[in-house]
N, C-alpha and C positions, 0 to 999 in steps of 0.2 A: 402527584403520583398518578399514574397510569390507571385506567379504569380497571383493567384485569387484574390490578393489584390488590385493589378493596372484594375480598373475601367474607363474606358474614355469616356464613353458613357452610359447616363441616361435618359429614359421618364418619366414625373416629371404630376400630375397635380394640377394644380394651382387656388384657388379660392382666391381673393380679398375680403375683406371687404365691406358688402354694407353701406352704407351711413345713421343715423338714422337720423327718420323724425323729420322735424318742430315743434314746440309746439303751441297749440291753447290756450291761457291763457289769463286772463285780470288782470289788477291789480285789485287786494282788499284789504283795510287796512280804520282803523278805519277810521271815517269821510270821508272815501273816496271808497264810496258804488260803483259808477258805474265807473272807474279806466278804464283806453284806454288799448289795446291789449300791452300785452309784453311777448309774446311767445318767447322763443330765436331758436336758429339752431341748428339743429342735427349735431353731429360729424363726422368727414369722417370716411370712412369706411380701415381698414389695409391696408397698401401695400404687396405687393411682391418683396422683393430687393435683388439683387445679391450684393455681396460683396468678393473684391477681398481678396486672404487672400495668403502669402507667402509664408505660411509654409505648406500651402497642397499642393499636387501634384498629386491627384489623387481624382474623384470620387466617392469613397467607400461609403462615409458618407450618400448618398442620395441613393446610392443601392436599398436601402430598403422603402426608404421614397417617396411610389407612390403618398402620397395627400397630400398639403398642403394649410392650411387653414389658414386665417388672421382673424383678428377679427373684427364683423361689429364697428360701428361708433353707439352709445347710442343717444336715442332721445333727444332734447332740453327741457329744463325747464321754467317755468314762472319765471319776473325777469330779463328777456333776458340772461339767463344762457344757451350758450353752451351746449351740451354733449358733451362729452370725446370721445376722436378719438379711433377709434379701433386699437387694437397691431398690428403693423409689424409682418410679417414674414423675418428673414432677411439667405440667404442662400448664408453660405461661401462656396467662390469655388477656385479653384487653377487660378493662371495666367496663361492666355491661353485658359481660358472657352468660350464658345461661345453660345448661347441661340438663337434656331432656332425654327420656328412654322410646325412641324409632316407633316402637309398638301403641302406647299409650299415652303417649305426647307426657305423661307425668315429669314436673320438673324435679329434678337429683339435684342440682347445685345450683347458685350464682353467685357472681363474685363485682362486688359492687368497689370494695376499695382497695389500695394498691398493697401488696405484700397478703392480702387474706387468703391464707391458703385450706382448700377443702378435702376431701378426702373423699375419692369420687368413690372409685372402689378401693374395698382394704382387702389387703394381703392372707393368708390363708393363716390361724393360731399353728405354733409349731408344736408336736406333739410330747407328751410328756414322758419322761425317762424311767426306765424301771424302779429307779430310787423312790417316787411318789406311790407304788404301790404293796412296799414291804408294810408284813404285819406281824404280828406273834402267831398266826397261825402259818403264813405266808413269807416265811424270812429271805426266801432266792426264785422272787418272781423271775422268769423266764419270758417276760412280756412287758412289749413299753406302747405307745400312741404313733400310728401314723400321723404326719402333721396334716391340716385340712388342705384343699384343694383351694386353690384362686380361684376367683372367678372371670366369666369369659362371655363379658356384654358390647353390643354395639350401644354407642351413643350418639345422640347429636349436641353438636353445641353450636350455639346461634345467639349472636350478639345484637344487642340493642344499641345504639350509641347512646351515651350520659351527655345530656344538655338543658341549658337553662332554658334555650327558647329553640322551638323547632316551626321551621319557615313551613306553610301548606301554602298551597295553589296549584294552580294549573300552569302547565306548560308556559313559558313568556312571562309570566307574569312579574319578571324580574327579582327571583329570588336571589341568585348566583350573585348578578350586579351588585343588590344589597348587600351580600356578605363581602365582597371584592371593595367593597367602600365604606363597611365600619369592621375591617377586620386584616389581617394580613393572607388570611386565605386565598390563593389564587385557582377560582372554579371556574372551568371552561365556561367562557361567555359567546353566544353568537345568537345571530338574527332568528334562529328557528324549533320548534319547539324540541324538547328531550336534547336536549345542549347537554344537559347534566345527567348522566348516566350512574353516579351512585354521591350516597351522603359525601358532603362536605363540611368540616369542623371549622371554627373560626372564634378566635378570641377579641371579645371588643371591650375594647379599653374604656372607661368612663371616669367619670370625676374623681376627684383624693386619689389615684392609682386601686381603684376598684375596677371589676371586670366582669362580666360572664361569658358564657358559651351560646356560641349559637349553630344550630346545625341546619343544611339547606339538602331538604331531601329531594329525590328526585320527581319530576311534576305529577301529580294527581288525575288521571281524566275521570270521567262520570264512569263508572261500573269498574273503576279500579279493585274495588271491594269485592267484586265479583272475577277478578283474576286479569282483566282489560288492562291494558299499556303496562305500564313499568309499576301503576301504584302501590298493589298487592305485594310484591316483594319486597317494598320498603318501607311500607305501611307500623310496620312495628319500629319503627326504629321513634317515629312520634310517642309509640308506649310511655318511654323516658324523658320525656319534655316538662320542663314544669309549667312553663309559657305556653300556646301555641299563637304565634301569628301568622294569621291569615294578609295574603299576599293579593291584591284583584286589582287588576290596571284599571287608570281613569276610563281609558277607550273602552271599556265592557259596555256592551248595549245593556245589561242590568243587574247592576252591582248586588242588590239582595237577591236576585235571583242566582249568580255566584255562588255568594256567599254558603247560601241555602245547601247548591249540589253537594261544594265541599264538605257543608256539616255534615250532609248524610252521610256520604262514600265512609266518613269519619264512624259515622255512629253502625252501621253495616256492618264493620269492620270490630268495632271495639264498644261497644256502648258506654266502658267507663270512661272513655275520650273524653264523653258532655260533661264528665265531672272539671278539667282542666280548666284554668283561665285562660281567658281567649283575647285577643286585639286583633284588631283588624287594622290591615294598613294600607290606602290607595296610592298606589305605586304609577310612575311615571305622569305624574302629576305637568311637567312641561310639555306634555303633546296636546291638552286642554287649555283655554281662557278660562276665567274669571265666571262668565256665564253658567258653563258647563260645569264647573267644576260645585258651583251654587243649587245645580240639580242634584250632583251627584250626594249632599250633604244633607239632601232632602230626601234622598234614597237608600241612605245606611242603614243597617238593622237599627233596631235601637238596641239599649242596654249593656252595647260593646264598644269600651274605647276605642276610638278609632285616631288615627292619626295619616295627614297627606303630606306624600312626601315625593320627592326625585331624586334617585340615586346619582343622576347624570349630573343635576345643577346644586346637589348637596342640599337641598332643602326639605327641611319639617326632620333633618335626621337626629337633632340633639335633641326636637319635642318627644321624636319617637323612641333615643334610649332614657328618656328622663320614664315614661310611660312604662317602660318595660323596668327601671329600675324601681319604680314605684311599686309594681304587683308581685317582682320577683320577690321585694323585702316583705309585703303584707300577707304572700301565700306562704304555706306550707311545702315544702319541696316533694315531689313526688317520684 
């Protein structure tokens, strides 16, 4: 899909349904000239409802759609007849959507699985009919309830993608390639850095017809966290990872010095990132010998699996989904 197509962030605004009024009515029917109040209640006013939905993955649909409007709630009828509720608006969104208020970042909604439908804003109560307030003192009230008002907010909603492992590194560091070779994803690959201009999804298949997700975000520089190249805009979409694997070519003059930048921009960013499990994986392992690659093994953080591998010659890649299927089953999904 087209870059312009991946959407992950929309300002949406929102009115509710207001609520229609009460009815002010009496009964009348033959032989029965002076009849007690039977006004009935106005109908509520539309909602606003997120709904989750599977098969999107993207934003796009709302683009364009700055206002959206629900339908009021119809006044009440003599007869104690109801009016009819006003229509829902109902607005599918991918898993992972999040629904925040423009002003105080406060989040309203998310919607994590498919069909979960929220109820972002509700519809206005419809107001109550004269018939609720006869009494023995009061037998032909003359008064019934406006229905309430809807309400009339901007929102944002801004999606996370949902994935089992989420690629970091830098630029080149052969993320893309990775997924184009343990998955059926096709991410723009070329020789130079920011090739990949937004997330990429990819499903990889593993042993027994077992699978997870893996998502390849777009590349990381040093002060990303600080608003620099592309990182900062996609930086959340890691939030939802359970995995993260770090990505660093054999060719780096210093692999834990790598390492290192990405954990920070990571922790700059989010501090509760360091809570994730992490692997690390040296990537393009066939532009190195044997020698160099015996430095490089002497230079890895400690305490992080690590696994070396080649996307181009296929190697170290079933050590490295055996690795990720090991911690995806020992972690906790996050």
């Amino acid at each position: 899909m087209a870059s312009s197509n991946f959407i992950d962030y929309v300002k949406i605004n929102c009115r509710s349904g207001a609520g229609g009024a009460g009815s002010v009515h009496f009964r009348r029917e033959k032989h029965v000239p002076k009849g007690g109040p039977d006004g009935g209640d106005g109908g509520r006013g539309g909602h606003i409802i997120l709904r989750g939905n599977a098969q999107l993955w993207t934003l796009l649909h709302l683009k364009y759609r700055k206002h959206v409007k629900a339908g009021n709630g119809v006044a009440g009828e003599g007869g104690r007849r109801t009016g009819a509720e006003g229509e829902d608006v109902i607005l599918e969104v991918p898993l992972g959507t999040i629904a925040r208020d423009p002003e105080s970042s406060e989040k309203l909604a998310e919607i994590t699985e498919d069909g979960q439908e929220i109820i972002l804003f509700a519809g206005g109560r419809g107001g109550l009919g004269n018939d609720h307030f006869k009494s023995s003192t009061q037998q032909a009230p003359y008064h019934a309830q406006t229905g309430e008002p809807g309400r009339e907010e901007w929102v944002i909603l801004e999606l996370k993608l949902l994935a089992d492992v989420g690629l970091v590194g830098f630029p080149n560091a052969g993320k893309s390639t990775l997924l184009s070779v343990l998955s059926a994803a096709k991410p723009e690959i070329a020789d130079y850095p920011f090739t990949t201009l937004v997330p990429n999804l990819g499903v990889v298949a593993y042993r027994d017809y077992k699978s997870f997700v893996m998502a390849d975000i777009p590349g990381i520089i040093e002060g990303a966290s600080q608003g620099k190249g592309l990182g900062l805009r996609f930086l959340r979409h890691i939030e939802r990872n359970s995995i993260l694997l770090f990505l660093i070519p054999s060719n780096t003059e210093d692999v834990r010095q790598e390492y290192n930048t990405l954990l920070n921009e990571l922790r700059e960013f989010n501090p509760e990132l360091m809570d994730k499990t992490r692997i690390l994986a040296i990537t393009k392992t066939d532009l190195v010998d044997d020698e160099a690659l015996e430095r490089i093994k002497n230079n890895v953080p400690k305490k992080v699996p690590v696994a070396y591998i080649s996307s181009v010659s296929q190697r170290g890649l079933d050590e490295l989904k055996d690795l990720i299927w090991h911690n995806l089953t020992t972690v906790e999904p996050v």
